[in-house]
VOBA-1610 file (N, C-alpha, C; in pm, whole numbers, padded with zeros to 5 digits, always signed):
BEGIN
Unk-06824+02909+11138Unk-06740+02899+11019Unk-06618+02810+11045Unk-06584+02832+11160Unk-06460+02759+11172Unk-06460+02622+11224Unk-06583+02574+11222Unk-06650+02395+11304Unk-06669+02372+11129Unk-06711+02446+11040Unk-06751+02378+10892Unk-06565+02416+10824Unk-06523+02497+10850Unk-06411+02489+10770Unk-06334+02277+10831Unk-06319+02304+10964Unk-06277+02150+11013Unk-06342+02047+10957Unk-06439+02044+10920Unk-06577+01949+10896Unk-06455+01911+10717Unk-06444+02037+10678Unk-06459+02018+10529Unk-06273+01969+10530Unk-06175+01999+10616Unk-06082+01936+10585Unk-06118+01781+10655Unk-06196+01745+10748Unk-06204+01658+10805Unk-06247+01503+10651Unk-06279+01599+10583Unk-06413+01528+10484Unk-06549+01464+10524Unk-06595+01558+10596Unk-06725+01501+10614Unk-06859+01576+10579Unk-06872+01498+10500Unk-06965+01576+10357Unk-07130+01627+10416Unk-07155+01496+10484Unk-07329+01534+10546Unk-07299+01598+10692Unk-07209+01619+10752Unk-07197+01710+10878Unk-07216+01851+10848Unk-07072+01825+10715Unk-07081+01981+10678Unk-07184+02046+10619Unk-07292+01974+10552Unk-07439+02004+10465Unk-07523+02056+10570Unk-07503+01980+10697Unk-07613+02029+10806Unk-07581+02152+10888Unk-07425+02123+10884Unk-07365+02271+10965Unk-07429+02395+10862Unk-07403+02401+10743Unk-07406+02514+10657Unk-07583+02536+10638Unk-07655+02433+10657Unk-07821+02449+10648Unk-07826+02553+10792Unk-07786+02469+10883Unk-07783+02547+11045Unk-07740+02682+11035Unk-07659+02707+10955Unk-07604+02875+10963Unk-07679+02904+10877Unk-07719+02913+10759Unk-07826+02939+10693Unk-07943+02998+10790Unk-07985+02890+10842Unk-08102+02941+10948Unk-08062+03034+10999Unk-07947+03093+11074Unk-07912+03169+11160Unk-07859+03307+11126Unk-07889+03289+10988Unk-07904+03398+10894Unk-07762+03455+10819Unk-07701+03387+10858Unk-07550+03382+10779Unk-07556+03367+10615Unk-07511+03449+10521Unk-07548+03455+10409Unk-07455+03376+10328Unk-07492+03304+10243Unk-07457+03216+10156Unk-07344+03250+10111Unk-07268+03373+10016Unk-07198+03414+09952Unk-07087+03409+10095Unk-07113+03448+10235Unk-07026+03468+10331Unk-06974+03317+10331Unk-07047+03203+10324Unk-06996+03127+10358Unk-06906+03006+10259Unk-06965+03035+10127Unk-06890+03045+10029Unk-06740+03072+09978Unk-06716+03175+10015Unk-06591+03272+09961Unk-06505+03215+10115Unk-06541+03219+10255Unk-06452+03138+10365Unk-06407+03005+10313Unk-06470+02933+10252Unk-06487+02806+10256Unk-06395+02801+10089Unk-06390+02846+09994Unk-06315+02860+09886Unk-06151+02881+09940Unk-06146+02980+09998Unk-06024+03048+10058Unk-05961+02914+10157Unk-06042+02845+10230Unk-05992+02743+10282Unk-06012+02626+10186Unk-06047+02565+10104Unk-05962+02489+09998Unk-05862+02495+09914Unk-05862+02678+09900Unk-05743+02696+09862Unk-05600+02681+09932Unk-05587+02678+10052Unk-05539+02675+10151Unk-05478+02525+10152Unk-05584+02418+10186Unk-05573+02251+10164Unk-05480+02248+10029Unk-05568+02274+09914Unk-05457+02271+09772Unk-05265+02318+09792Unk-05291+02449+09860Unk-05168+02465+09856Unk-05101+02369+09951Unk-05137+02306+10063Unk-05046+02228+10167Unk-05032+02108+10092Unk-05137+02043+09979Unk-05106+01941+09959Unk-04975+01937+09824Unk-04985+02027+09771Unk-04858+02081+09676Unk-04759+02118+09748Unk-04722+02153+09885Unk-04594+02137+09922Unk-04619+02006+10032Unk-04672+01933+10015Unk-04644+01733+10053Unk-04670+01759+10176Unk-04751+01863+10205Unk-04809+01861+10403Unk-04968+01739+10427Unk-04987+01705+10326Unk-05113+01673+10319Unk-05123+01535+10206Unk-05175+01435+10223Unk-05208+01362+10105Unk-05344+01361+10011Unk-05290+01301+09891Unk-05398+01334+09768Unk-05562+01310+09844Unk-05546+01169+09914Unk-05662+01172+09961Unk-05728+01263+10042Unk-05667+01312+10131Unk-05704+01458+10215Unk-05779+01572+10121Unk-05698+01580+09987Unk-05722+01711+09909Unk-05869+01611+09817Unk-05893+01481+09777Unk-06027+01456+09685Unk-06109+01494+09817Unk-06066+01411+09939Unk-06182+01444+10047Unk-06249+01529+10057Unk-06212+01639+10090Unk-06176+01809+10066Unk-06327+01866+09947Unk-06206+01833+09847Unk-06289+01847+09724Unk-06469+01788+09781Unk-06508+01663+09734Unk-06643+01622+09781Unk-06669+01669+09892Unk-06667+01727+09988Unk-06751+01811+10077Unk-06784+01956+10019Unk-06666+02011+09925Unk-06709+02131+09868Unk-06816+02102+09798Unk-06818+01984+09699Unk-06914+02002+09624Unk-07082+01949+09680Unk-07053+01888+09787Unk-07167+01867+09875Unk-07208+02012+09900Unk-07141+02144+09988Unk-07183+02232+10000Unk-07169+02362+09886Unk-07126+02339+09798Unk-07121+02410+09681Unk-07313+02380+09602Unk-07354+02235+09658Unk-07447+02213+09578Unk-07614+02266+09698Unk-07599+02231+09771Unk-07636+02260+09900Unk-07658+02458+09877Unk-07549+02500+09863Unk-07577+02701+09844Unk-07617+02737+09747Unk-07553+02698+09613Unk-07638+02730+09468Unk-07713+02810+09459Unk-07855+02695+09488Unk-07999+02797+09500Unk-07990+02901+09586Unk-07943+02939+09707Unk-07945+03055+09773Unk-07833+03175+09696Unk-07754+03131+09702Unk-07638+03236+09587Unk-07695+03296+09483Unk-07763+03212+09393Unk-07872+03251+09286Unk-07956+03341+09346Unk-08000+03298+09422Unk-08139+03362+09473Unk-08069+03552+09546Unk-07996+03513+09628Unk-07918+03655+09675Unk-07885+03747+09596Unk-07781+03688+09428Unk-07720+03774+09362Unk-07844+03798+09233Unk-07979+03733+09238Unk-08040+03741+09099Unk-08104+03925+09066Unk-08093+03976+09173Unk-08090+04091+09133Unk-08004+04172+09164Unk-07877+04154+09086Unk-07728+04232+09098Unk-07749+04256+08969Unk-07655+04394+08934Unk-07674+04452+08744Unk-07598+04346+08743Unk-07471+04303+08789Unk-07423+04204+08711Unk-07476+04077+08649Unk-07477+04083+08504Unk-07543+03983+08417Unk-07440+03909+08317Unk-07368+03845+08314Unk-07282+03749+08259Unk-07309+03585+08322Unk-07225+03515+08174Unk-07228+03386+08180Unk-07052+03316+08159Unk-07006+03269+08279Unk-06891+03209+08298Unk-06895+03051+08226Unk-06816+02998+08129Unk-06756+02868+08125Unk-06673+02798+08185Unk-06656+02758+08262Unk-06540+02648+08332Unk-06513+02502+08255Unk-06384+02500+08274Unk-06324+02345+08251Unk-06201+02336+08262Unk-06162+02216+08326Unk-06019+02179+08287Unk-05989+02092+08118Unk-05850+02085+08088Unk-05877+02066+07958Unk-05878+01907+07944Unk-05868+01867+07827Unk-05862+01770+07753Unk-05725+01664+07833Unk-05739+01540+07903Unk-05586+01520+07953Unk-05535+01504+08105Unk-05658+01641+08181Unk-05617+01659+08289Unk-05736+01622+08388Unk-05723+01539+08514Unk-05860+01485+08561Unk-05874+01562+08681Unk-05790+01727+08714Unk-05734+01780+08811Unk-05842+01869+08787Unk-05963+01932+08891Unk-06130+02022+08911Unk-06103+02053+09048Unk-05979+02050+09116Unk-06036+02124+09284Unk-06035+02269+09219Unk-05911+02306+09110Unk-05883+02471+09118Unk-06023+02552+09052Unk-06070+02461+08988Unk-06244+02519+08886Unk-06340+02507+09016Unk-06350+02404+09062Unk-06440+02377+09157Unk-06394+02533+09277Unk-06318+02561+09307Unk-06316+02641+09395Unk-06318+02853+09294Unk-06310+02808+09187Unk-06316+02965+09121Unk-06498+02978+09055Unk-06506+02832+09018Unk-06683+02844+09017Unk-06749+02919+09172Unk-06739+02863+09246Unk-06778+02920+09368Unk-06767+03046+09395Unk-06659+03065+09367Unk-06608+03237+09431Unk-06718+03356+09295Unk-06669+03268+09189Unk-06768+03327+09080Unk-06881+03348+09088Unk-06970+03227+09148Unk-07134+03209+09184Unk-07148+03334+09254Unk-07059+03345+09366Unk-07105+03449+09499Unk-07087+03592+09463Unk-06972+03649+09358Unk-06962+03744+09279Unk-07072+03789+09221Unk-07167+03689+09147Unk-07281+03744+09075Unk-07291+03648+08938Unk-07189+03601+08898Unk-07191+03574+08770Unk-07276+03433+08759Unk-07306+03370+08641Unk-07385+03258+08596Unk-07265+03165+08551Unk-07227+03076+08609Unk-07107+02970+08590Unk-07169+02836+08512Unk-07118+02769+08412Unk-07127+02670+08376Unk-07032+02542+08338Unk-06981+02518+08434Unk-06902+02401+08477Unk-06915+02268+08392Unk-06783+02283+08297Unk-06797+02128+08225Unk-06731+02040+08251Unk-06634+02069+08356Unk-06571+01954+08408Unk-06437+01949+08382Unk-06423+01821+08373Unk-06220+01826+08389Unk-06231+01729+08252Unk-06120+01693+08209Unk-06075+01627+08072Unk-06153+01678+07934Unk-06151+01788+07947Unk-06267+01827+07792Unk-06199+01868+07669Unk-06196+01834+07580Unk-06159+01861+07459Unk-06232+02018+07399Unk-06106+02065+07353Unk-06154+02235+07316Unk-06290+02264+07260Unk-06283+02181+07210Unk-06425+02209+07106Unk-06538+02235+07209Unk-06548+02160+07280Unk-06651+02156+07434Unk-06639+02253+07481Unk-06534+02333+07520Unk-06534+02503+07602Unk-06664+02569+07474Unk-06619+02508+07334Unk-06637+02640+07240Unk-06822+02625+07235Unk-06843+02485+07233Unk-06977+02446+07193Unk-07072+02515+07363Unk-07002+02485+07460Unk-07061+02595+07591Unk-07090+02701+07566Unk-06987+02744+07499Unk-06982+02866+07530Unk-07090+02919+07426Unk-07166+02852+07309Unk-07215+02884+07210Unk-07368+02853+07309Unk-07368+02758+07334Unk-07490+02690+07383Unk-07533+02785+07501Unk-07467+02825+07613Unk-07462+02892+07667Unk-07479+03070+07675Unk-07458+03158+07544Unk-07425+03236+07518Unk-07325+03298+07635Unk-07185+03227+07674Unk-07139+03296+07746Unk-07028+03414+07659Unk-06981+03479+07793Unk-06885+03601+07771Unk-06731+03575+07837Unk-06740+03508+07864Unk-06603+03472+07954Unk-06541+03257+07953Unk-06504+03245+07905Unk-06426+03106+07954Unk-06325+03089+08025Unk-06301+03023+08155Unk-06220+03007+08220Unk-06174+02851+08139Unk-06034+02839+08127Unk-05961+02684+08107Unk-05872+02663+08202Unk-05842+02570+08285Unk-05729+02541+08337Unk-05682+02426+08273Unk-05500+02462+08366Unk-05484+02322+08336Unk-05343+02264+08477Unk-05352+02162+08466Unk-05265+02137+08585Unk-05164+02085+08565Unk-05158+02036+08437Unk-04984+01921+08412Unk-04983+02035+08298Unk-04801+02034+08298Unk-04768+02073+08191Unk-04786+02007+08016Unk-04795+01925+08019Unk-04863+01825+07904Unk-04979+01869+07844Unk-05042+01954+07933Unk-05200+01960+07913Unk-05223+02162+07867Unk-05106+02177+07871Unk-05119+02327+07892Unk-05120+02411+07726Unk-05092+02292+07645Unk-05114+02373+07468Unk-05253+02331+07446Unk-05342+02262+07497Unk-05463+02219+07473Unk-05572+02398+07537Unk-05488+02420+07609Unk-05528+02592+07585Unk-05533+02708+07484Unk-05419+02691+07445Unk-05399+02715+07327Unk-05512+02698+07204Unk-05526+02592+07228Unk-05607+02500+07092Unk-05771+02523+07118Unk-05761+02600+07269Unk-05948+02610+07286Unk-05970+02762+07211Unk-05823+02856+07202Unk-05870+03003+07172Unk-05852+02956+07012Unk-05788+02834+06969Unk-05756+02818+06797Unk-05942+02759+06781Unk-06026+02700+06848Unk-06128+02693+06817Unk-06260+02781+06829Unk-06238+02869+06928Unk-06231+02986+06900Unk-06293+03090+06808Unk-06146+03106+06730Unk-06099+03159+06640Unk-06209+03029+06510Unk-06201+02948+06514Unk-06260+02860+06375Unk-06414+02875+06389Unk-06462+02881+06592Unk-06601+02920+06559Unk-06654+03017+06495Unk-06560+03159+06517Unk-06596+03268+06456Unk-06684+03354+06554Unk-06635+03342+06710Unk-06663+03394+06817Unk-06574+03441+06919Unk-06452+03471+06821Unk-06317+03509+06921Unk-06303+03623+07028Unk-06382+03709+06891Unk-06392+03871+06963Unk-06496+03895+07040Unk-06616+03826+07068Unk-06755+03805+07105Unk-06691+03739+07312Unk-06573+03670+07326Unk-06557+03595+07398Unk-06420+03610+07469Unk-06443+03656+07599Unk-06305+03641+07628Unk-06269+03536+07721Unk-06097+03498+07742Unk-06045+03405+07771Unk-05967+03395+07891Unk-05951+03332+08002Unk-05903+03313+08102Unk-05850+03194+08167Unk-05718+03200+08162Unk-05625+03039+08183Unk-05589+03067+08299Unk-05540+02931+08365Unk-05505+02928+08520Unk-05426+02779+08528Unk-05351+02756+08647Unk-05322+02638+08645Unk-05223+02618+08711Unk-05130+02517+08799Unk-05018+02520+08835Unk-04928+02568+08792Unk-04883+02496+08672Unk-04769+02521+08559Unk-04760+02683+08477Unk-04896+02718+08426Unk-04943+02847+08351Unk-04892+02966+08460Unk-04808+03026+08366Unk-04737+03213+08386Unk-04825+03347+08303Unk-04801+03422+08325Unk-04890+03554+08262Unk-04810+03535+08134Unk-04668+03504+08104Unk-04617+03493+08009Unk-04647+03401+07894Unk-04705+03277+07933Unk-04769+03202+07867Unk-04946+03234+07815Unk-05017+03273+07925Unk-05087+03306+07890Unk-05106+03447+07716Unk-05009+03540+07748Unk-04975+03614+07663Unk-04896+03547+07542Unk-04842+03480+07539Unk-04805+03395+07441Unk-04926+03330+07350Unk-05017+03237+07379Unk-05086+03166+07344Unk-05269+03268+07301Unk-05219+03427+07313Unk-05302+03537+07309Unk-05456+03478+07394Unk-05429+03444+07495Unk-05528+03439+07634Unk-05578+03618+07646Unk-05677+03615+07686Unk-05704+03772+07730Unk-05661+03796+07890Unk-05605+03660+07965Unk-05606+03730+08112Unk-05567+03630+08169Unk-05470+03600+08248Unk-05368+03524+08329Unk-05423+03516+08490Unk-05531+03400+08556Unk-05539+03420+08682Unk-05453+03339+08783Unk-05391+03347+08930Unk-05325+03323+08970Unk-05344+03199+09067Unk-05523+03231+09119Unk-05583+03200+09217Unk-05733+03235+09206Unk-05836+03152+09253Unk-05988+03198+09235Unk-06011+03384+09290Unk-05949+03402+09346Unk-06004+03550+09415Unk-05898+03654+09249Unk-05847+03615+09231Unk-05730+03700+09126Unk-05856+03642+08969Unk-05874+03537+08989Unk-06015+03487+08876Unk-06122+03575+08877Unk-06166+03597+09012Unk-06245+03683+08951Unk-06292+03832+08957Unk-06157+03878+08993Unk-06112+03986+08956Unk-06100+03996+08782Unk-06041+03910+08750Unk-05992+03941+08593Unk-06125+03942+08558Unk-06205+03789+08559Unk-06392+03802+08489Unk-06447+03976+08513Unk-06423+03995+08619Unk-06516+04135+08596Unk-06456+04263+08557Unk-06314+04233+08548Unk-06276+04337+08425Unk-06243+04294+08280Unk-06266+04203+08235Unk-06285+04157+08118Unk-06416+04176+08070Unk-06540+04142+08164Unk-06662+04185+08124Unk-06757+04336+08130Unk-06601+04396+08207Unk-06621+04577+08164Unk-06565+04601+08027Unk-06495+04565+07948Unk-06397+04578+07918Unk-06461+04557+07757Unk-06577+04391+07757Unk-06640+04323+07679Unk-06769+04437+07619Unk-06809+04485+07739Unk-06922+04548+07762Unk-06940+04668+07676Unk-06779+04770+07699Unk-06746+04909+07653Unk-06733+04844+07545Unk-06681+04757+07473Unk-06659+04747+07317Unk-06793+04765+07262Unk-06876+04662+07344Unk-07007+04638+07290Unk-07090+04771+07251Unk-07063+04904+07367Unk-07150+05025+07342Unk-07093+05084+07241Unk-06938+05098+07200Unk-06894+05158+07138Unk-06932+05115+06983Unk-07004+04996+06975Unk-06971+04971+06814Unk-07128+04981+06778
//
């Protein structure tokens, strides 16, 4: 773990693909190596936000995750496909912002949790969370956002939402540098995360939460 954590600050994308196939073999389970490897990008993110690190270090970073983010998938799937847990996650950053390490690393932690993630990427216009989330039949949307500029375009994904006529059907989850629990509650978000491990904590009590409404009515 700790030759692929180096690998992945190092940025080296096909070392780290072969290291993580190699532990694979050696029977090290996917989700284990996952959730290490999240926790240490989170780690990179934070050094490069207090200026220990440059941008290039942190995209580097990034593309090896998603080399081995793509690389585990099928085994994560395959491990968690018979967990009761049955939900469908949306991801995106919004409309504005070209900033995916913090999604890229809460998709992951999500995958290994159990849940079904569907990742739309960074710069998306609200309507796109809403049309996922339709297309998708998900239960949960995660939005981030990373500049403050970009942070009412959250806002504007629960106002579409609200126009699909799938508000109550769907709950909502913002994150982001700039974003407070206070804002989140402002902009009537259902759940304020801090960090991918605090993400998906909230997803799986939001989708208890989704669930009990559902028996009750």
């Amino acid at each position: 773990m700790e030759k692929l954590a180096k690998l992945l600050r190092l940025g080296k994308a096909e070392e780290a693909r072969k290291e993580v196939k190699s532990l694979l073999e050696k029977g090290a389970k996917p989700t284990t190596i996952i959730n290490y490897l999240s926790k240490e990008l989170q780690k990179i993110g934070e050094e490069y936000e207090r200026g220990e690190i440059f941008l290039t270090d942190l995209i580097a970073a990034g593309h090896v995750m998603d080399t081995i983010t793509r690389e585990l998938t099928p085994h994560i799937e395959k491990e968690t496909e018979d967990t009761t847990l049955k939900a469908t996650v949306v991801l995106g950053t919004v409309e504005g912002d070209i900033h995916d390490i913090g999604i890229r690393i809460v998709e992951a932690m999500l995958r290994a949790a159990g849940f079904k993630v569907v990742n739309i990427g960074k710069d998306k216009p609200p309507k796109e969370f809403v049309k996922a989330a339709l297309e998708h039949k998900a239960q949960i949307i995660g939005v981030s956002a990373l500049l403050t500029t970009t942070m009412p375009k959250q806002k504007e994904v629960i106002e579409e939402l609200e126009k699909a006529g799938i508000r109550s059907k769907v709950r909502v989850i913002v994150g982001g540098a700039p974003v407070t629990e206070q804002w989140a509650k402002q902009i009537g978000a259902d759940a304020y995360a801090e960090n991918a491990t605090q993400a998906v904590q909230k997803a799986k009590q939001l989708l208890k939460q989704l669930q009990q409404e559902q028996n009750s009515t």
